[in-house]
C-alpha positions in Angstrom: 54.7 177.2 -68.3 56.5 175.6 -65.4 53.3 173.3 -64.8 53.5 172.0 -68.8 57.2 171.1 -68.0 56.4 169.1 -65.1 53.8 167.2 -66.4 55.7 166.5 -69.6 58.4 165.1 -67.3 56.3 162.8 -65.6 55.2 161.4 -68.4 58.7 160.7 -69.7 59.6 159.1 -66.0 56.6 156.8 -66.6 57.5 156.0 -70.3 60.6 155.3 -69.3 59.7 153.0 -66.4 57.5 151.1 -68.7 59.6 150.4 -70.9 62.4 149.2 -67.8 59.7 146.9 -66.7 59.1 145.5 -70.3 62.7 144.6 -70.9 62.9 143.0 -67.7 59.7 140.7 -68.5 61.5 139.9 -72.1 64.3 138.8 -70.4 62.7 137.1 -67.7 60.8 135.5 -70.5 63.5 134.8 -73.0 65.5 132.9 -70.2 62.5 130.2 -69.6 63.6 127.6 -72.6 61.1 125.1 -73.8 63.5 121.6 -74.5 61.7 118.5 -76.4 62.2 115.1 -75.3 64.0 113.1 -77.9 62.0 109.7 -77.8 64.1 107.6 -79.9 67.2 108.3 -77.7 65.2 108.3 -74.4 64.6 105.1 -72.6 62.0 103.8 -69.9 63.2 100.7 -68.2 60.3 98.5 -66.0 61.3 96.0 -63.4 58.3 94.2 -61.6 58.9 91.6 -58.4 57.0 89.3 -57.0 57.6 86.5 -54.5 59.2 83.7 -56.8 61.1 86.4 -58.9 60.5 89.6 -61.3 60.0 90.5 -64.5 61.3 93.6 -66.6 60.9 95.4 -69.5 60.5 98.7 -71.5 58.3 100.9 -72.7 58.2 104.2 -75.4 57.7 107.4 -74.4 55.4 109.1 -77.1 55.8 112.8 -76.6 57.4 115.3 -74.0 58.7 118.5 -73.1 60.4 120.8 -69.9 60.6 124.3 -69.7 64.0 125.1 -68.1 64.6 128.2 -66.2 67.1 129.2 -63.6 68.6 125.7 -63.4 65.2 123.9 -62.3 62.5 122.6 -64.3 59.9 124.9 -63.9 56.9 122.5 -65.8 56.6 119.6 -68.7 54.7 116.8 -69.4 55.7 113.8 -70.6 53.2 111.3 -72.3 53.6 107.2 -72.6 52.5 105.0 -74.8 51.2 102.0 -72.8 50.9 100.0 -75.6 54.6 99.3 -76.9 54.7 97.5 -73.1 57.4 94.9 -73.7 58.9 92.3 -71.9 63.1 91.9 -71.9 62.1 87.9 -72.4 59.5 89.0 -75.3 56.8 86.9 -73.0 54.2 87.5 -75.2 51.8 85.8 -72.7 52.8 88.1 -69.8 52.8 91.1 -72.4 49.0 90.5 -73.0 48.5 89.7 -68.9 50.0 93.8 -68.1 48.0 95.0 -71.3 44.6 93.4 -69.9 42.3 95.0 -67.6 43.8 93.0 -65.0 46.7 95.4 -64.6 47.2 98.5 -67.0 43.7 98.3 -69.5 45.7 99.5 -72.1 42.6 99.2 -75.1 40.5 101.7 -72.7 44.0 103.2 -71.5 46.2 103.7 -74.2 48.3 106.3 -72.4 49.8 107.4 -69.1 50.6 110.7 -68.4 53.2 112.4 -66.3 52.8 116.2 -65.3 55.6 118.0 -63.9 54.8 121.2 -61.6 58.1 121.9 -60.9 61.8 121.3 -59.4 64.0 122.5 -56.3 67.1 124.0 -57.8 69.6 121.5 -59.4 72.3 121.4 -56.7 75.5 119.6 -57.8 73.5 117.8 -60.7 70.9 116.7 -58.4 67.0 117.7 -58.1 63.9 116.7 -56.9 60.7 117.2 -58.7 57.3 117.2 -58.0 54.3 116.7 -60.0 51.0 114.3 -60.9 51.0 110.8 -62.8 48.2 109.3 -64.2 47.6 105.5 -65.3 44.6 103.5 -65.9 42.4 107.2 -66.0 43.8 107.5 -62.3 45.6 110.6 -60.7 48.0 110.8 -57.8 50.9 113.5 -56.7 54.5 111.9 -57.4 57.5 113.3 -55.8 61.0 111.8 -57.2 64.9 112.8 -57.6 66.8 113.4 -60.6 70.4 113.8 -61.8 71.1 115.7 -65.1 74.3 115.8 -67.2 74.8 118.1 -69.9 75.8 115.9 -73.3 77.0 116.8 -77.1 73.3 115.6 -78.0 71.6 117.6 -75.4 70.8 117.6 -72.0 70.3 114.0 -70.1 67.7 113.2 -67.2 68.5 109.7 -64.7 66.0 109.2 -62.9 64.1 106.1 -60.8 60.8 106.6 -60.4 58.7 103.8 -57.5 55.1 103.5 -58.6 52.6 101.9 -56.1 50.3 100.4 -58.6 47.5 100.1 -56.3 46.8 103.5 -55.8 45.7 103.7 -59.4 43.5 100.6 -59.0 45.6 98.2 -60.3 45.2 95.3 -57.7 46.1 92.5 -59.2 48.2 89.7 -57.0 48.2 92.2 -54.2 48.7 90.9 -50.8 47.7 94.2 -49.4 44.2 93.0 -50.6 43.8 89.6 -50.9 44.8 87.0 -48.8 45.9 84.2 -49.0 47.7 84.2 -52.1 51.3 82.4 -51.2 54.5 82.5 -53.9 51.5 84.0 -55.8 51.6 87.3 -54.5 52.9 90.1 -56.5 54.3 93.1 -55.0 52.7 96.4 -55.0 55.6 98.7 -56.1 57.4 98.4 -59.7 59.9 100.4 -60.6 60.5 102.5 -63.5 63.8 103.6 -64.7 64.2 106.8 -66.8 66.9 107.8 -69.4 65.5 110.8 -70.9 67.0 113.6 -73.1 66.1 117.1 -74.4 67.4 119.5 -76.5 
């Protein structure tokens, strides 16, 4: 009789332990929000330079998402459509130039593709995040720092993102591989500037 009551007891420790554990991976689970980038409010600036001046622009982002947990960004994507590449002057000779093979290949490219693996803890509004990009079929690890501010709409990213184009093949102009090239050279960093909101 006394062994029945133990073992009954057990099993109602163990039951009851499970079922601890459960609500704490519910809640651990529940806390980790999935936020959708809102691409018609959100807005990616370019800026370009070379020796005789620069040349700017912007470009859509098609599709995107964080997952938010413990005030850091725990992963996302973000996906950009390389085609809707515009130039502030609407140069539509330079548009074609960054849409040729000769810098983005955007017919055999059509997207680039920005995969976040995570973020230290926002301290004061500010974070840095880590994570791969991928342009012109070409991957590379990208570390950057963002600011966030919390909004009626939703919740706001600023961030300014340096890309070294040649280390996705994109060599166009470079004087880091052709010499030679005078007030022709174009410099291997452009800079991308990134207004982006979830909700």
């Amino acid at each position: 009789m006394f062994h029945i009551k133990t073992f009954k007891n057990t099993g109602m420790k163990k039951s009851i332990l499970f079922l601890a554990f459960a609500g704490i991976l519910l809640l651990n689970v529940s806390a980790q929000e999935k936020l959708n980038a809102d691409t018609e409010k959100s807005k990616l600036s370019w800026l370009g330079e070379k020796v005789t001046g620069q040349h700017s622009g912007t470009i859509n982002l098609q599709s995107g998402w964080i997952s938010w947990k413990d005030n850091k960004i725990v992963s996302g994507e973000f996906v950009i459509d390389m085609a809707s590449l515009k130039d502030v002057e609407s140069n539509v000779r330079l548009e074609g130039h960054l849409k040729s093979e000769d810098f983005f290949g955007v017919e055999k490219y059509p997207v680039a593709k920005l995969v976040v693996t995570g973020s230290t803890p926002f301290d004061k509004g500010t974070a840095v995040v880590s994570g791969t990009l991928t342009i012109k079929g070409v991957t590379n690890p990208i570390e950057f720092k963002t600011t966030t501010q919390k909004k009626e709409d939703g919740l706001w990213f600023f961030t300014n993102i340096v890309v070294d184009r040649t280390k996705f093949n994109i060599r166009y102009g470079s004087g880091s591989f052709f010499d030679n090239l005078g007030d022709k050279t174009i410099y291997d960093e452009f800079k991308l500037k990134v207004n982006l909101l979830v909700k």
